[in-house]
C-alpha positions in Angstrom: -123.8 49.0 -84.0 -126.6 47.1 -82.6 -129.8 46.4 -84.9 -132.0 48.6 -83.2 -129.7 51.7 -83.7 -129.1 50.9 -86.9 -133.1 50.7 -87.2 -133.1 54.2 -85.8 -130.6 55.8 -87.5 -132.5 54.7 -90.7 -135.6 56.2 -89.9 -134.6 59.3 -88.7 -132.8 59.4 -92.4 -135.6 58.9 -93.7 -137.4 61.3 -91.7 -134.7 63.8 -92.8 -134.5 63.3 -96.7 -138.9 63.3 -96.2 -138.7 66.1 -94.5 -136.3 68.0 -96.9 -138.3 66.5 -100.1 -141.9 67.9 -98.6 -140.1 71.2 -98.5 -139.0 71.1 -101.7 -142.1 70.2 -103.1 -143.4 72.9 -101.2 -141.7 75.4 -102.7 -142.1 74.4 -106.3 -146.0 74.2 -105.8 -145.7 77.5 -104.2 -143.5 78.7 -107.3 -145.8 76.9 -110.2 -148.9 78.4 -108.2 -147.6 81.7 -108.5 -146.4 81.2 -112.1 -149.7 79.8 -112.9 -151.8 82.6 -111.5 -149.1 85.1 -113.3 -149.8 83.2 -116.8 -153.6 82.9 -115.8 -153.6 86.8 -115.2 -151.8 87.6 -118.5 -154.2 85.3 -120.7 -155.8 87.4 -123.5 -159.9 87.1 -123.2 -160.4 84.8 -126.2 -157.8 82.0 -127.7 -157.3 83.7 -131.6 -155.1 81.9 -133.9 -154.1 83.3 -137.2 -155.2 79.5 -138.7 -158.9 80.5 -137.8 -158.4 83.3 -140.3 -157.0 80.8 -142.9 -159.9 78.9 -142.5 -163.1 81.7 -142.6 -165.3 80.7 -145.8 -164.2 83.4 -149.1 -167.1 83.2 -151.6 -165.7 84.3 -154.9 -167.0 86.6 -157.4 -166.8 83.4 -159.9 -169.1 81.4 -157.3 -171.7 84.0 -157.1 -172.1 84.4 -160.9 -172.3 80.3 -161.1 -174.8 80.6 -158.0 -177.0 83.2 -159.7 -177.6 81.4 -163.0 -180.5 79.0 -161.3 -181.5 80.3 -158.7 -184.0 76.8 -158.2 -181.2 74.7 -158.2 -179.0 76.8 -156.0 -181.8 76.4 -153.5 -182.6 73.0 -154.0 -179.2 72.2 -153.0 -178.1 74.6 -150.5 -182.0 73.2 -148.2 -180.7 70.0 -148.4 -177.0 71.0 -147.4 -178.9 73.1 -144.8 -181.0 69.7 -143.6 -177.8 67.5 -143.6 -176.0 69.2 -141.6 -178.6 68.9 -138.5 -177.2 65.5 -138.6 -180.8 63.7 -138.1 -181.4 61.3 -141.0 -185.3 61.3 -142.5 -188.0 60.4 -141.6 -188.5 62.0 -138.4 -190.2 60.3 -135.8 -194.0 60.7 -135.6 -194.9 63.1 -132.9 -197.4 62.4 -130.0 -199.3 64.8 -128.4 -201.4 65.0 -125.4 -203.4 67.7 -124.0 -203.6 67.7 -120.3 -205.6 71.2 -119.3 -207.4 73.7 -120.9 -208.4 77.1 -119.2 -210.2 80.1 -119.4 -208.2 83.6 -119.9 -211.0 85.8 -121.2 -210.1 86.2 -125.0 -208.9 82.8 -125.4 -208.2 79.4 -124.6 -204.6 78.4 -123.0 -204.1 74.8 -123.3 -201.2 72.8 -121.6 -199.6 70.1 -124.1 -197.1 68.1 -123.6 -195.3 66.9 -126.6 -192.9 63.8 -127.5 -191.1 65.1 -130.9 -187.9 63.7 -131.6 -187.1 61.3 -128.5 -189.4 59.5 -126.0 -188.9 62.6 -123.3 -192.1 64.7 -122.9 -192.2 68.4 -123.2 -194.5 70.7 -122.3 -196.2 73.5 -124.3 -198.8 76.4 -124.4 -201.6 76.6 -127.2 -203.1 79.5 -127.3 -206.5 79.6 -129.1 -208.6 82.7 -129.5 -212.5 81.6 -128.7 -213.9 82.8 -132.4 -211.4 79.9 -133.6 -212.8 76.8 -134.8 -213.0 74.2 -137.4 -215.7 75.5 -139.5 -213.8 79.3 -139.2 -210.1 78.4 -138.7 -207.4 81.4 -137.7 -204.1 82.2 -138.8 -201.6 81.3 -136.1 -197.7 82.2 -135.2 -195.1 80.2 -133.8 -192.9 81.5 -131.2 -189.4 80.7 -131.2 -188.1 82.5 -127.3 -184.0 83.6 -127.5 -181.6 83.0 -125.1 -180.0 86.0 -123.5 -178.3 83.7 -120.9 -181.9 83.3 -119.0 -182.2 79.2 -118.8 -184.6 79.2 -116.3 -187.5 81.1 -118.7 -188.3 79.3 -122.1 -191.9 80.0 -123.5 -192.5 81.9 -120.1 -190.8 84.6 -122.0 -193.7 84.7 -124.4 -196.5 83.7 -122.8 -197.2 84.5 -118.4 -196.4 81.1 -116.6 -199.2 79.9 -114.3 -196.2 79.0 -111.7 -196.5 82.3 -109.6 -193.0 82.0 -108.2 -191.3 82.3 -111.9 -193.9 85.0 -112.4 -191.8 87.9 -111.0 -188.8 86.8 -113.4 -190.9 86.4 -116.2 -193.0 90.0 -115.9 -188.8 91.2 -115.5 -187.6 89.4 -118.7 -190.8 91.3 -120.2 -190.4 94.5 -118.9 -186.7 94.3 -120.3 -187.0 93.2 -123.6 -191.0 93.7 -124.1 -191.9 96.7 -122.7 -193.8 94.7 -119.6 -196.2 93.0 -122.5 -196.5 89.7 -122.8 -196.5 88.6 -127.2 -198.3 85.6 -127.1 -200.7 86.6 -125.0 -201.6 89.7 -127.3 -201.5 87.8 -130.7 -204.0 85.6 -129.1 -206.3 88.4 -128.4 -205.8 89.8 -131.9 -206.9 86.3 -133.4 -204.2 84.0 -133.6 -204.0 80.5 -132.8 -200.4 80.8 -130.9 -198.1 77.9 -130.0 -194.5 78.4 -127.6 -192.4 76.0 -126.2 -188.7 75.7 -124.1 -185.8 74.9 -126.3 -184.0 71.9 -124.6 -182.2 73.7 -121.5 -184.2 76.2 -121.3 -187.5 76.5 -118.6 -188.8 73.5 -117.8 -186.1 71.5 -119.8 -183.2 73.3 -117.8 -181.9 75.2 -116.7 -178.7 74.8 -118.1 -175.7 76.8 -116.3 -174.1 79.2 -119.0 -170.8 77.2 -118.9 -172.1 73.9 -119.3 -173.6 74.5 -122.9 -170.3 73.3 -124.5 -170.9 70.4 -122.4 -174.5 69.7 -123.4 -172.6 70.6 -126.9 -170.3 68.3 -126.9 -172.4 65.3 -125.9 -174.6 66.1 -128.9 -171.7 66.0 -131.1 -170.1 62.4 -129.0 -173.6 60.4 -130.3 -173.3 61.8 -134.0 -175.7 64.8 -133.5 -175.4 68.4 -133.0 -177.4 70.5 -130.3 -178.0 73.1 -133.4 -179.7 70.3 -135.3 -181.5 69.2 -132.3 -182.8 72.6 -131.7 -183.6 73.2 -135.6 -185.5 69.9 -136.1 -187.7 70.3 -132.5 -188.9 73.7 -134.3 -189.9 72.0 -137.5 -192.0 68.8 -135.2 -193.5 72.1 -133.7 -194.4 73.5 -137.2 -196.0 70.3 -137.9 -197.9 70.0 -134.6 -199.6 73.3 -135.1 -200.4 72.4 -138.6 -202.2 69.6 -137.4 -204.8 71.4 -135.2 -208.3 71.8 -136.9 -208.8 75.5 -135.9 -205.4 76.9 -137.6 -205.9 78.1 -141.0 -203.9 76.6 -143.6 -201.1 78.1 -145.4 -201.3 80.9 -142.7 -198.2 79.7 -140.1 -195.9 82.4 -139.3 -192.7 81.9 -137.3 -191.8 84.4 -135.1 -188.5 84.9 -132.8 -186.6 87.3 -131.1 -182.7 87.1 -131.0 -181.6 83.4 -130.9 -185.3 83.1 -132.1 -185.0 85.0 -135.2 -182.1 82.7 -136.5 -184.2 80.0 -135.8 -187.0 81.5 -137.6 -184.9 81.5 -141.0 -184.3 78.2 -141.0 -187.4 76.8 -140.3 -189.0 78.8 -142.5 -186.5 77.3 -145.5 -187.6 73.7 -144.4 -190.8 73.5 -143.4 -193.4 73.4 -145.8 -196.1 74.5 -142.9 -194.2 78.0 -142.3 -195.8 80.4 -144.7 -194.0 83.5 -143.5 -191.5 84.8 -140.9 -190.2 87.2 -138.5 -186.9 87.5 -137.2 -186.0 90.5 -134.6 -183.2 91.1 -133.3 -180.8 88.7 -135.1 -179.6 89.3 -138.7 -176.2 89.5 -140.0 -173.2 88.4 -141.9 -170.9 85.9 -140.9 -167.4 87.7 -141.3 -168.9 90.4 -138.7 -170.0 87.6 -135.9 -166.6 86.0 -136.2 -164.0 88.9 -135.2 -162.7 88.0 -131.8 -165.4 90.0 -129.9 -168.4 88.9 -132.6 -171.6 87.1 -131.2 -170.3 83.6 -132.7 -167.0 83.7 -131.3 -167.4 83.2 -127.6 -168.6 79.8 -127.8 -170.9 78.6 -125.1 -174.2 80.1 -126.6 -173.3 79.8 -130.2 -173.1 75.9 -130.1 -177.5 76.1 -130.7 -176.6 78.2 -133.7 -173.3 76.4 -135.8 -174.4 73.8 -137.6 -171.4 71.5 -138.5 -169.8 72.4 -141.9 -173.0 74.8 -143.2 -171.0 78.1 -142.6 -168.0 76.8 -144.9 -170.3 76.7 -147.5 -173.1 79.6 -147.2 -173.2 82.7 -145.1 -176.1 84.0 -143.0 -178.1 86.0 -145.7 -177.8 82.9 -147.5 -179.2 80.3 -145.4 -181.3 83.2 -144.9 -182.6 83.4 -148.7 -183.3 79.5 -148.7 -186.7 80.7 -147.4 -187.8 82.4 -150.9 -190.4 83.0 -151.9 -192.0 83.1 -148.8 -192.6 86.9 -147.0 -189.5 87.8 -144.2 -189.8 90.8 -142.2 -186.3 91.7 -140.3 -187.0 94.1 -137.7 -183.2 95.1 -136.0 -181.9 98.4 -133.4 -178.9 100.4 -135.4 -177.6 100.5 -131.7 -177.8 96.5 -131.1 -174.2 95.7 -129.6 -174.7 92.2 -130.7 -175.4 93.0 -134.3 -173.3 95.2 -135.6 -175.1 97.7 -138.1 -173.0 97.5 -141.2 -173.7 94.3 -141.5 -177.0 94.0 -140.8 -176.7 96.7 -144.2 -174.6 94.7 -146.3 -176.6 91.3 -145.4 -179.5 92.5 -146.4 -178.3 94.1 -149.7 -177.1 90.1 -150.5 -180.6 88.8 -148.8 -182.3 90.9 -151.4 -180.5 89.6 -154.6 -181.5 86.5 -154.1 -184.7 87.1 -153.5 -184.9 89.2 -156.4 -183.4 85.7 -158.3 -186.1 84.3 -157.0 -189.0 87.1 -158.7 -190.1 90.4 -158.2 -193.7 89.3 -156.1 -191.3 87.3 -153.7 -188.7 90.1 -153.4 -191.4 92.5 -152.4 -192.2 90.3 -149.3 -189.2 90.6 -148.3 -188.6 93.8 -145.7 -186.2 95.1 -143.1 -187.0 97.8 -140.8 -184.5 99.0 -139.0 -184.7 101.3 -136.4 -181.2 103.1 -136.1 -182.2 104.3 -132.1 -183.2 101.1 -130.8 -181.0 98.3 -128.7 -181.4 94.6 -128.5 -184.8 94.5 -127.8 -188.8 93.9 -129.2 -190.3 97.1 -127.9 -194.2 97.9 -128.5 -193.7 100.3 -131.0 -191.8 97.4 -133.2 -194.5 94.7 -131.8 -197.4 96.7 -133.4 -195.4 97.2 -136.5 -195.1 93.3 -136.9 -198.7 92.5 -135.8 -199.6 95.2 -138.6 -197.3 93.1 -140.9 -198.4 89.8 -139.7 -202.3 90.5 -140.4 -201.4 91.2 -144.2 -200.0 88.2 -144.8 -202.8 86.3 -146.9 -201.1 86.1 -150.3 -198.5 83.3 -151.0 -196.1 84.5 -153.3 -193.8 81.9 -155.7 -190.5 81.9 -157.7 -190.1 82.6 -161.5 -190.2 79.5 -163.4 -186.9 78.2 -164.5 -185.0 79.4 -167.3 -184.6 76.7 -169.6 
């Protein structure tokens, strides 16, 4: 056979056996694709393994007991538990602050800030200031911490009206949701206070953030040695400390208020921060065993990552992280019909919430309330807003702990 149909008779060979492999290939692809949509279709809705029951925190009747026989120390260990595990060591940085407008809007003064408070990046806030503040008569003011509810592109806009008319439509819808069509920060300013907000990072104008890339975000906190909770947690303190620092805010008179993701956020600020004199929380309150069933607000993931705080939850539950706050005055204001909180243990939480602040004494315990309303959803309606702007005008008094037994 000459070279040239020897030449041939290889290629078309190889032709052949190419031929016959992309087939084959072919078909298998075709078979794992099938196979893989078949498994992908039969997939439960959320990975459960019997180890993460193992592993959920049991606080024995022994512990409590040992927990309630100083209550001072209990706390003084469990805040800085609570401050370690934001993984940020101390000192903070220094903040800087500049104000860049300030404008008219009748009753008061809205003032654009932007702020530097933990890294070089500048973020930008509303200050609210009611026009019979100033030095010589300083007001009482509140902090608003916004929630989540999957909406990235609003962050303080959810509080307070954005001057940018094209997110005005979304925000007057967010309001009319959640709000009933009123706008909080807005009204406490025209009731007196001096009233700061700001976007949590992926949020407004630091986002927005697509739902599925929080673990992302999440995870390249947790890569550099940090933790987007902590992050979160420690920007609300530098904003604590901010609106100390302005001349026409009374002081000892800093509320924190938030609603859902808020509210959680209000709790721990208010145990760390010696500028919070009071908070309230609506729309978030619970115990940790009934937010980590499969279908329980912590076990999705995604959104939970601003809320777990590495190791904390092995060692304290909700109401407790909760009660670190004592002595200062917490108002709770949650629906009976909240699908993300479920009732009993809003119930049961409390019940433990209370104990310690009763540890703590009887002025402090009598600061702390919850009003639920068993008809209500996941929302801040007026009638609630008027309820807390009745409770957040009483709150002159600071109360303190019990001494120490020696």
């Amino acid at each position: 056979m000459s070279s040239s149909r020897c030449q041939c008779a290889l290629y078309c060979s190889v032709c052949l056996a190419g031929t016959i492999m992309r087939s084959w290939r072919f078909g298998l692809i075709c078979v794992l694709g099938f196979a893989t949509g078949s498994i992908a279709a039969e997939q439960p809705a959320s990975f459960w393994p019997v180890e993460l029951e193992a592993l959920t925190p049991q606080t024995s009747e022994k512990q409590l007991q040992r927990q309630k026989t100083d209550f001072h120390q209990w706390q003084q260990q469990n805040r800085q538990r609570l401050r370690q595990s934001y993984l940020w060591p101390e000192p903070l940085p220094q903040i800087t602050a500049q104000r860049l407008s300030r404008s008219d809007e009748g009753a008061y003064w809205r003032e654009h800030w932007q702020l530097q408070l933990l890294t070089p990046v500048w973020q930008q806030v509303w200050l609210l200031i009611p026009k019979t503040a100033n030095p010589a008569q300083p007001k009482p003011a509140v902090l608003l911490l916004h929630d989540h509810g999957a909406e990235f592109r609003l962050g303080k806009d959810k509080w307070i009206r954005p001057l940018d008319q094209t997110k005005l439509p979304l925000a007057q819808q967010w309001a009319d949701q959640y709000f009933s069509g009123n706008f909080v920060g807005e009204q406490l300013a025209e009731q007196g206070f001096v009233v700061l907000a700001a976007d949590t990072l992926g949020f407004g104008e630091r986002g927005p953030v697509a739902y599925a890339q929080q673990q992302q975000l999440a995870a390249n906190f947790l890569a550099r040695g940090r933790s987007l909770a902590g992050f979160t947690a420690l920007e609300d303190l530098q904003l604590a400390a901010f609106l100390a620092a302005q001349p026409v805010v009374k002081t000892g008179q800093i509320s924190a208020l938030g609603f859902s993701m808020g509210a959680y956020r209000v709790w721990q600020l208010a145990a760390l921060s010696e500028h919070i004199s009071a908070g309230v929380g609506i729309g978030w309150f619970n115990q940790f065993a009934n937010l980590t069933t499969p279908a329980g607000n912590f076990s999705k993931g995604q959104s939970s990552f601003y809320l777990l705080h590495p190791g904390l939850l092995a060692q304290l539950d909700l109401p407790d992280i909760a009660a670190l706050a004592a002595p200062k005055p917490l108002l709770l204001v949650m629906g009976g019909k909240d699908p993300l909180m479920p009732a009993s243990g809003v119930q049961q939480g409390f019940q433990k919430l209370q104990q310690w602040y009763q540890q703590c004494s009887a002025t402090a315990s009598a600061g702390l309330q919850l009003k639920f309303w068993p008809e209500k959803g996941h929302i801040f309606d007026a009638q609630m807003q008027q309820q807390v702007l009745h409770w957040l005008q009483l709150q002159s008094v600071t109360a303190t702990c019990d001494p120490p037994l020696r």
